[in-house]
Backbone as a printed PyTorch tensor [residue, N CA C, xyz], in Angstrom:
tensor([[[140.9670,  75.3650, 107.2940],
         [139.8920,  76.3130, 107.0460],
         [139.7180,  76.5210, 105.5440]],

        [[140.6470,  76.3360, 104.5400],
         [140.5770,  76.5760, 103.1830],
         [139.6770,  75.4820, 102.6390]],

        [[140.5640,  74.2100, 103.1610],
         [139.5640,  72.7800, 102.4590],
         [137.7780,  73.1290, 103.2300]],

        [[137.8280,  73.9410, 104.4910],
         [136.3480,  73.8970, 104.5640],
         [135.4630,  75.0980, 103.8520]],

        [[136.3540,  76.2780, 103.3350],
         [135.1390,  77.9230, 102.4070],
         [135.3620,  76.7130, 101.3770]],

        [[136.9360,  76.5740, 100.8290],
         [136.4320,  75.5270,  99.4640],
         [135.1250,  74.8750,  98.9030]],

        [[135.4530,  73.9350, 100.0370],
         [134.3740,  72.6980, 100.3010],
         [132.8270,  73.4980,  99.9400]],

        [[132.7190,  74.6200, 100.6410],
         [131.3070,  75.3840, 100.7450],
         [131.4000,  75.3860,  99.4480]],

        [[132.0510,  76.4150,  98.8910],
         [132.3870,  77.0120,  97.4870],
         [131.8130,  75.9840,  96.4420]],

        [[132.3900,  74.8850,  96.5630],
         [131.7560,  74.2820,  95.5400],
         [130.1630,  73.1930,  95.8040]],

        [[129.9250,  73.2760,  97.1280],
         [128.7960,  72.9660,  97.3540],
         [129.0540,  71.4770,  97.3610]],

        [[129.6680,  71.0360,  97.9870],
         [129.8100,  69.6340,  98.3440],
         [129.2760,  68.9970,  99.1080]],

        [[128.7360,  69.4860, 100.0670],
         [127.4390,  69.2620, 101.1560],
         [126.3820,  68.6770, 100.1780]],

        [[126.4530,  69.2840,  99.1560],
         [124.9550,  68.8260,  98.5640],
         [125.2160,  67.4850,  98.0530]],

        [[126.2590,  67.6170,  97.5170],
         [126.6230,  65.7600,  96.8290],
         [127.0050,  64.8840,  97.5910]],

        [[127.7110,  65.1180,  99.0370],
         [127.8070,  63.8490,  99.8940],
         [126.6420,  62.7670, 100.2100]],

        [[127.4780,  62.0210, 100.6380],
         [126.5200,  60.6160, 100.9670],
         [125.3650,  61.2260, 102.1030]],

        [[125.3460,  61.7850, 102.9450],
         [124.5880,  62.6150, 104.0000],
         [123.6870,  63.6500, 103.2970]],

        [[123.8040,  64.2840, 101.6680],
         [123.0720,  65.2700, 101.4420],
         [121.8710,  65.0740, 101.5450]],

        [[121.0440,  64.1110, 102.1070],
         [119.8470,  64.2900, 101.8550],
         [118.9860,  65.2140, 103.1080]],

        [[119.4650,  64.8070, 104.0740],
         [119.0560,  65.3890, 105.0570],
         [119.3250,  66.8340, 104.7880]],

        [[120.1870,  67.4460, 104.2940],
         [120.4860,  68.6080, 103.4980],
         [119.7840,  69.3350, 102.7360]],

        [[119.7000,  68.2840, 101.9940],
         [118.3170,  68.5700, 100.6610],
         [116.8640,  69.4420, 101.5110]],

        [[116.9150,  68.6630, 102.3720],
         [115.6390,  68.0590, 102.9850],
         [115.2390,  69.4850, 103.5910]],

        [[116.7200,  70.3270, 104.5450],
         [116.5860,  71.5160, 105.1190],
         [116.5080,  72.6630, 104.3150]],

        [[117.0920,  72.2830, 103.1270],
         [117.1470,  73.5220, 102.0150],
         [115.8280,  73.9560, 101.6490]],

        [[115.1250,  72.9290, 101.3150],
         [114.0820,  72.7250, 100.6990],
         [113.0360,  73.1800, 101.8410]],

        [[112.9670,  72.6960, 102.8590],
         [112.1070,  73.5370, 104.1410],
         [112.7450,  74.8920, 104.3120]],

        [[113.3420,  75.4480, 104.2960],
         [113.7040,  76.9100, 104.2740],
         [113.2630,  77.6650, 103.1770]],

        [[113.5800,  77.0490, 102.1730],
         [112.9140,  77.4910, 100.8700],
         [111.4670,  78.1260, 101.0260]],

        [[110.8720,  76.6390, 101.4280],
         [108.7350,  76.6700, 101.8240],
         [108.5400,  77.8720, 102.7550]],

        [[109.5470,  78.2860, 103.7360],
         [109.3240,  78.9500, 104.8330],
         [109.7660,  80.2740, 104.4890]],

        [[110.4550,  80.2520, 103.4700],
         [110.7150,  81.7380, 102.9280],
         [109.6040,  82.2480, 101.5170]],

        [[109.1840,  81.3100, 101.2580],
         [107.7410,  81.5310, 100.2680],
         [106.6680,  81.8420, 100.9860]],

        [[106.4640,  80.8630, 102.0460],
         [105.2970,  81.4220, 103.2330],
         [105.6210,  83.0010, 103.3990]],

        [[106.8430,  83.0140, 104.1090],
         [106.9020,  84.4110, 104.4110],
         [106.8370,  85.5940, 103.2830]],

        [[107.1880,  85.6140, 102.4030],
         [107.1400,  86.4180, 100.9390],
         [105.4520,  86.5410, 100.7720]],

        [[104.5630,  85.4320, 100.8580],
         [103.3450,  85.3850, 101.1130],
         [102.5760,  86.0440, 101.7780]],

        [[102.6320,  85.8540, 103.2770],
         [102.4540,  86.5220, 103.9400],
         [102.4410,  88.2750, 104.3210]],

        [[103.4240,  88.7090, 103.7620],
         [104.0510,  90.0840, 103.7540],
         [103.3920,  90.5090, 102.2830]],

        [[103.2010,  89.7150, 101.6290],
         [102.1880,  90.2540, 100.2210],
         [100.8160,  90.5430, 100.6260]],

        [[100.3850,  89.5310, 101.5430],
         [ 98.9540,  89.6790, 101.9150],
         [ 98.5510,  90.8110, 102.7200]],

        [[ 99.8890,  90.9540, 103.5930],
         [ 99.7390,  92.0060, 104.2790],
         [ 99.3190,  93.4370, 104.0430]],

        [[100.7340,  93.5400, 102.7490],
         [100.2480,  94.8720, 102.2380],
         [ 99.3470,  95.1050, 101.7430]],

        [[ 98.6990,  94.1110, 100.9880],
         [ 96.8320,  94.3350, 100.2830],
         [ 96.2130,  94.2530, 101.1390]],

        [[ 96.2320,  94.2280, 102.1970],
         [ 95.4800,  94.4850, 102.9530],
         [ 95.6710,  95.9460, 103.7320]],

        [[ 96.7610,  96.4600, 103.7590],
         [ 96.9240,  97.5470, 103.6690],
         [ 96.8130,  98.4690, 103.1290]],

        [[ 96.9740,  98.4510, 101.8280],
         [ 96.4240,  99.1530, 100.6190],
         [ 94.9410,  99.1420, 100.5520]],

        [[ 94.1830,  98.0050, 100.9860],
         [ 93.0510,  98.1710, 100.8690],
         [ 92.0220,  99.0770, 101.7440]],

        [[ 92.8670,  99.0700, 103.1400],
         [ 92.5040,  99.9430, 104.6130],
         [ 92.8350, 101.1110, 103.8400]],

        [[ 93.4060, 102.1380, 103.3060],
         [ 94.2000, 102.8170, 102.8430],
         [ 92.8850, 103.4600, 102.1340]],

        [[ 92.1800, 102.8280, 100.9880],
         [ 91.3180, 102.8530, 100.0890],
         [ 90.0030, 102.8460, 100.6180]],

        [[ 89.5440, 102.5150, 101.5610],
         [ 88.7940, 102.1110, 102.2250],
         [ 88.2190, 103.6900, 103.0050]],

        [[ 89.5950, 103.5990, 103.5180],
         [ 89.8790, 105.0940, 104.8620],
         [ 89.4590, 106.3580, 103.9060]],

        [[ 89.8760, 106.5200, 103.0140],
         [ 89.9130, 107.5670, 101.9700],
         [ 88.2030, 107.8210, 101.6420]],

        [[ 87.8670, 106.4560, 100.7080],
         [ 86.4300, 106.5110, 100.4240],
         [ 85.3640, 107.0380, 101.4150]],

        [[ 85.6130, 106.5340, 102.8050],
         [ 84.9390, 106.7780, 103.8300],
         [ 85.0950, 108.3880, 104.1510]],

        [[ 86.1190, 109.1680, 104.1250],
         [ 86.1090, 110.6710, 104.0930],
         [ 85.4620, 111.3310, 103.0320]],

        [[ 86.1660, 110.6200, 101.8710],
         [ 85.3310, 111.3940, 100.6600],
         [ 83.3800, 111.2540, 101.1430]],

        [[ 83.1010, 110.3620, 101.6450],
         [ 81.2550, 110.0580, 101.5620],
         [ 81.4820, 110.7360, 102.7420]],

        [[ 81.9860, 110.8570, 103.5430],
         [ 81.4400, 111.6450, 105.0460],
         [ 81.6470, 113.3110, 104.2090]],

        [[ 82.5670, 113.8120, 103.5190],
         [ 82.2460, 115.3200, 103.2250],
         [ 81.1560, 115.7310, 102.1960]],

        [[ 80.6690, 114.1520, 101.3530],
         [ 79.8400, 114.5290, 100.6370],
         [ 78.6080, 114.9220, 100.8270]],

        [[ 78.4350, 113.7470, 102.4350],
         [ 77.1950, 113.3590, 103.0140],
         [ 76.9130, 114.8200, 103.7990]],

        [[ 77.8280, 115.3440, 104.4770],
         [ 78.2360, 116.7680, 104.9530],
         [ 77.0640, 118.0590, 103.5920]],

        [[ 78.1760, 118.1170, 103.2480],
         [ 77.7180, 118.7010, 101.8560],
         [ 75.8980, 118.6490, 101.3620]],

        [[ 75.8910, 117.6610, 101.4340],
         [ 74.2610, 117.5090, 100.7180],
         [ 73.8530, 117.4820, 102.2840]],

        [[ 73.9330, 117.9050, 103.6040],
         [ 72.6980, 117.6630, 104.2420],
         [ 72.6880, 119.5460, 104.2130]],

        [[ 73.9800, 120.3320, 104.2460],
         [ 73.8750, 121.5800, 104.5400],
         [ 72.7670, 122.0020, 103.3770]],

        [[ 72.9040, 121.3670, 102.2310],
         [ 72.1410, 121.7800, 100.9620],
         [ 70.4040, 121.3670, 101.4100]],

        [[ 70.6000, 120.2300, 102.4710],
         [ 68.9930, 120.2670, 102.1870],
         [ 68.4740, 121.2420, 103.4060]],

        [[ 69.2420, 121.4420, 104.5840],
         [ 68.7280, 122.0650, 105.0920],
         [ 68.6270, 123.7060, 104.7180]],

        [[ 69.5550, 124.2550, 103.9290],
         [ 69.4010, 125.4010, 103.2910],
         [ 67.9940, 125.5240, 101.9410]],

        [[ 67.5720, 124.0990, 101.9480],
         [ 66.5210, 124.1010, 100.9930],
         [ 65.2800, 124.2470, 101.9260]],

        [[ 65.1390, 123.6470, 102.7790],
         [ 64.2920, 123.4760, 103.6810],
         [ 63.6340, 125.0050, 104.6040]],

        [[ 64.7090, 125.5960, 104.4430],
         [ 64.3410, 126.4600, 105.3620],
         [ 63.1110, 127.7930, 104.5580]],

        [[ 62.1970, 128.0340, 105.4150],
         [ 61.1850, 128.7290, 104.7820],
         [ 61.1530, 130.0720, 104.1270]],

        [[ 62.3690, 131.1120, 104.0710],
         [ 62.7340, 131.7170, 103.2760],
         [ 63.2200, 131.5750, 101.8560]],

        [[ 63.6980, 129.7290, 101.8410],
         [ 64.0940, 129.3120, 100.5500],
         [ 62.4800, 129.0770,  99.7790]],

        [[ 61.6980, 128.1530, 100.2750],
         [ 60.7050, 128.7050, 100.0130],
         [ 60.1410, 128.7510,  99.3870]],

        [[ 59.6770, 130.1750, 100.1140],
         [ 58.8930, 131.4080, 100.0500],
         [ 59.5780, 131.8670,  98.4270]],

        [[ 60.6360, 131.7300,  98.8170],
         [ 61.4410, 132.5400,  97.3160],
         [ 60.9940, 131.6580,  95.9820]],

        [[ 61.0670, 130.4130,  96.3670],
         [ 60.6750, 129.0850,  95.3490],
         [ 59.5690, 129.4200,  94.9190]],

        [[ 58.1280, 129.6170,  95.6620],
         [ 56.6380, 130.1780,  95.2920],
         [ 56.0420, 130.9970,  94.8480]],

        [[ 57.2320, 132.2400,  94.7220],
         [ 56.4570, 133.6490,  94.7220],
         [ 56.4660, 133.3950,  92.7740]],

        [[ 56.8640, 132.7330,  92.2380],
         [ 57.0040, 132.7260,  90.4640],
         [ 55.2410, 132.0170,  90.6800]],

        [[ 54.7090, 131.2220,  91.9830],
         [ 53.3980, 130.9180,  91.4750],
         [ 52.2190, 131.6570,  91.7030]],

        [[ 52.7750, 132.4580,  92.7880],
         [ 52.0810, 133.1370,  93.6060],
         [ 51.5090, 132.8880,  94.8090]],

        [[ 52.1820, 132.5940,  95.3270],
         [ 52.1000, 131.3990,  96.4680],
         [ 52.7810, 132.0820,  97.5490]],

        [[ 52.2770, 132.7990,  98.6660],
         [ 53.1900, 133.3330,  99.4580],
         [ 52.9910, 133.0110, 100.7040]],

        [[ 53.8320, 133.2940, 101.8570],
         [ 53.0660, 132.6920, 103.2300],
         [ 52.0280, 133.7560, 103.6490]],

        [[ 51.5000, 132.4740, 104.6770],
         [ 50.3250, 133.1220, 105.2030],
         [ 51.0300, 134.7680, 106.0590]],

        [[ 50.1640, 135.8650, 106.5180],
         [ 50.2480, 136.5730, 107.3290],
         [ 49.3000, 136.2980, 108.7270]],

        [[ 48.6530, 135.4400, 108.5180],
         [ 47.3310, 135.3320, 110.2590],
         [ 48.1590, 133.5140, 110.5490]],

        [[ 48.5590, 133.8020, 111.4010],
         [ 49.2050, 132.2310, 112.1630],
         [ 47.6810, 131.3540, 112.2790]],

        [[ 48.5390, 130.3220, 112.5360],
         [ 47.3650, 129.1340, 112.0010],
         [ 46.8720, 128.9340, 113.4230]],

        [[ 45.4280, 128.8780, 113.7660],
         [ 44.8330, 128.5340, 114.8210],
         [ 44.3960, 126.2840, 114.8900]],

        [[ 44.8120, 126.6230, 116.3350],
         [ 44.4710, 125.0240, 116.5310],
         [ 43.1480, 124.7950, 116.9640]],

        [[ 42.6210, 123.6150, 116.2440],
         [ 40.8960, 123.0060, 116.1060],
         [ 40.9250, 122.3610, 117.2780]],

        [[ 40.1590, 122.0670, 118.2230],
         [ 39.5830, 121.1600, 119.3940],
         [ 38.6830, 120.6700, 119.0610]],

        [[ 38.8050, 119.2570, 118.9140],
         [ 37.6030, 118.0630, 118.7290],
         [ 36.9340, 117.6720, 120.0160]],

        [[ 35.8400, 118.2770, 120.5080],
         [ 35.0370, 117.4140, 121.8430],
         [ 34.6840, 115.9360, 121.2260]],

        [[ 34.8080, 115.0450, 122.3510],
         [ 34.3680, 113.8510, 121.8100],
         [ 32.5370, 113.9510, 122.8770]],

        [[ 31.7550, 113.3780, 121.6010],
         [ 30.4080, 113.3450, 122.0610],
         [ 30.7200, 111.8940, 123.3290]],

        [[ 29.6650, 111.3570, 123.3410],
         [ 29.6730, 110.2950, 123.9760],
         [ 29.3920, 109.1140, 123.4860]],

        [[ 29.9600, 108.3710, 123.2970],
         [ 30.1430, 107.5770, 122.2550],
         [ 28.9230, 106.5700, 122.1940]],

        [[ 28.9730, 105.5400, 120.8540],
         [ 27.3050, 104.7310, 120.9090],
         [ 27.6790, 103.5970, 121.4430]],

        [[ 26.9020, 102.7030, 121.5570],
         [ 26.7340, 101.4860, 122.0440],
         [ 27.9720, 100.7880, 121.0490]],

        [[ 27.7270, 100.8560, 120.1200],
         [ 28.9310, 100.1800, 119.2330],
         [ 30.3200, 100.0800, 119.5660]],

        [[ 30.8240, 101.4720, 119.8230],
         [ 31.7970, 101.8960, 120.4970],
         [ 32.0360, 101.3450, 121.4820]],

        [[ 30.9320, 100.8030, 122.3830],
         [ 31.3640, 100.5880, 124.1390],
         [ 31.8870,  98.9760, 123.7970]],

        [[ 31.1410,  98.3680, 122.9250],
         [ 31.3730,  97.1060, 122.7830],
         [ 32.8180,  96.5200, 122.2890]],

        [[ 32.7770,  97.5280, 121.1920],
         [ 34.4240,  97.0030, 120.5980],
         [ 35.2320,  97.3260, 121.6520]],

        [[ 35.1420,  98.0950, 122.4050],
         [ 36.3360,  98.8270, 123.7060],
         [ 36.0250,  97.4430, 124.7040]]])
């Protein structure tokens, strides 16, 4: 068991007549541990980016929040009324009556294009 940690110890596997096939596995473990280091990099930027992403999307949903309460607080006809009165501009007091259009009977022109 000594001649074989030895043996490890000094890495003699690698210099035998057989090291190549050796070489060969080192070297594919190597690729497969760079893939993976790779992989797990990509991962997290992509995580970080969901992250950044998630955030931005709250910040614009409270902003979007924000500015609609503002327009509808602009909108509403007491805002206004308050906006006009520097022109003199105030609302009506007699509610607005609705117009009825009779249709005559229409001309010959009319019947044709129809």
């Amino acid at each position: 068991m000594k001649g074989g940690v030895y043996s490890l110890l000094k890495a003699k596997f690698l210099i035998d007549d057989d090291a190549l096939k050796n070489w060969k596995f080192i070297v594919f473990l190597i690729l497969l541990a760079m893939v993976m280091i790779g992989n797990s990099h990509r991962y997290e930027q992509k995580n970080y980016r969901i992250t950044e992403l998630t955030n931005e999307v709250k910040e614009l949903r409270s902003e979007f929040v924000d500015r609609r309460s503002e327009l509808m607080e602009l909108k509403m006809e007491s805002t206004i009324s308050r906006q006009m009165e520097p022109y003199g501009i105030v609302p009506s007091s007699v509610p607005p009556q609705k117009i009825k259009v009779k249709e005559e009977e229409s001309s010959i022109l009319k019947k044709i294009w129809q």
